[in-house]
N, C-alpha and C positions, 0 to 999 in steps of 0.2 A: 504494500500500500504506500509504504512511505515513495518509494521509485516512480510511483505513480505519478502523486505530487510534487517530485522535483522534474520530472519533464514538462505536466501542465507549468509548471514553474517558470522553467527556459522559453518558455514561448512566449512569455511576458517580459522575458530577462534585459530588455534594452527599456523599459518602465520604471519608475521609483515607483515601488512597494511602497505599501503603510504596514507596519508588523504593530499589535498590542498586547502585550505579555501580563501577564501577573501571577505573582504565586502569594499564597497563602497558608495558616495554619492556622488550625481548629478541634481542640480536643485530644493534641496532642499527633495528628494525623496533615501531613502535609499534601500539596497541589500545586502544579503548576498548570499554566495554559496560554497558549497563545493562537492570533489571529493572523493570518496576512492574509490583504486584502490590497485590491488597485480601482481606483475610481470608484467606489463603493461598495463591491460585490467582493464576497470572500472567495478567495481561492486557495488557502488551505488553513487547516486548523489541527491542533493537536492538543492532547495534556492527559496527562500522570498524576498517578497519588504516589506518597512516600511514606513513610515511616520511620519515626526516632531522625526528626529535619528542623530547621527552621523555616520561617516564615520568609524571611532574608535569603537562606539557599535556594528554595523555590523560586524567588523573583529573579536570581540569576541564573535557575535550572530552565527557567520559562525562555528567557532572552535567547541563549545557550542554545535552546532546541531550533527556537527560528530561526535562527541565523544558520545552520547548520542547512536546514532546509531548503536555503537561497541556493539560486546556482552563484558559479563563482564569479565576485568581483561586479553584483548586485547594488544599486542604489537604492535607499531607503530611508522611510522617517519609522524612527523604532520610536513607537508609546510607553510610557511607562509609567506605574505611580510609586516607583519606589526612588526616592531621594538617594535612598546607603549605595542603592546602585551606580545612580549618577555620578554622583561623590566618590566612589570608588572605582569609575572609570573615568574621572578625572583624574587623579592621585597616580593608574595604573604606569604612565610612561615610567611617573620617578619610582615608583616603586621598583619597575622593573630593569631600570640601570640602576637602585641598589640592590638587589640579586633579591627582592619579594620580600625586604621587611621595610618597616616605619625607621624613618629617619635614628631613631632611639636603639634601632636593633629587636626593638620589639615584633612579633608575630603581627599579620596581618589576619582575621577573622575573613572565614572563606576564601582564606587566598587561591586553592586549587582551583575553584570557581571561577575568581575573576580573572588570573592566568588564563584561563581557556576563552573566556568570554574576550577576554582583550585579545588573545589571537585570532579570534573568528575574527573580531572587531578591523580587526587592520587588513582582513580578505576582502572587503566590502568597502560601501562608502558611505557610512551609518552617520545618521544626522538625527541624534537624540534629543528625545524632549518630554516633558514631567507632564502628565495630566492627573487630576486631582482625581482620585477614587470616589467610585459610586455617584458619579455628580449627571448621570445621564447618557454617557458617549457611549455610541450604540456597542462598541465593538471591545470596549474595553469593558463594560456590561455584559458580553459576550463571554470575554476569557474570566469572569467571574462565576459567570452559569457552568463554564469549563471545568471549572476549577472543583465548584461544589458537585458535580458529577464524578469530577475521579474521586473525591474522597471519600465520597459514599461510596461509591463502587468498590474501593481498597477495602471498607468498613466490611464487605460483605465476604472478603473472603477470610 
């Protein structure tokens, strides 16, 4: 399935995408999900439950997934409502010429995450931007519905 959706993919691949991601946790059961979408119509969608995750690793397992999806070297405006993410792919260059830690020497929180995300990140030509959760955006309301179906789904097994 997934091969499926990266050829429907390619056929758009000279387009800027709109991708809108979210991950969440609830009850100790995590989700992620994302949407990509061109001119209004979705054209592909995914998402996963977890277990024993954060809320935080979900919102960069969600990113992670879509961008992975794109064919290669893809324009896009990635949606997002999570800040730590932004934030932590602003941060990512310096972190990553000092070999993945905080100026201090200190560990970075999810760094395997953003490592990965920031090299997907630099396949592409990702133009990110923060929308405020639950406020109505159809699509981002979308990877929300995503999100609460994987986690019930993981609940049942």
């Amino acid at each position: 399935m997934y091969r499926f959706w990266q050829r429907v993919l390619r056929l758009f691949s000279g387009n800027v995408f709109e991708i809108y991601t979210d991950g969440s946790l609830k009850h100790g059961k995590g989700a992620w999900a994302y949407v990509i979408s061109r001119r209004g119509k979705i054209l592909s969608e995914d998402s996963a439950g977890q277990k024993k995750t954060s809320s935080n690793r979900m919102e960069f397992q969600a990113a992670i997934e879509a961008l992975k999806a794109l064919p290669e070297n893809s324009r896009a405006k990635l949606y997002t409502d999570s800040r730590v993410m932004l934030e932590a792919l602003e941060k990512s260059p310096r972190w990553s010429a000092n070999g993945w830690v905080k100026n201090q020497g200190q560990p970075i929180p999810e760094v395997d995450l953003i490592r990965e995300l920031y090299t997907l990140q630099c396949q592409h030509r990702i133009e990110w931007r923060w929308v405020k959760a639950h406020s109505g955006i159809e699509f981002n309301e979308r990877c929300d519905e995503l999100c609460i179906r994987a986690r019930s789904k993981d609940l049942e097994i």
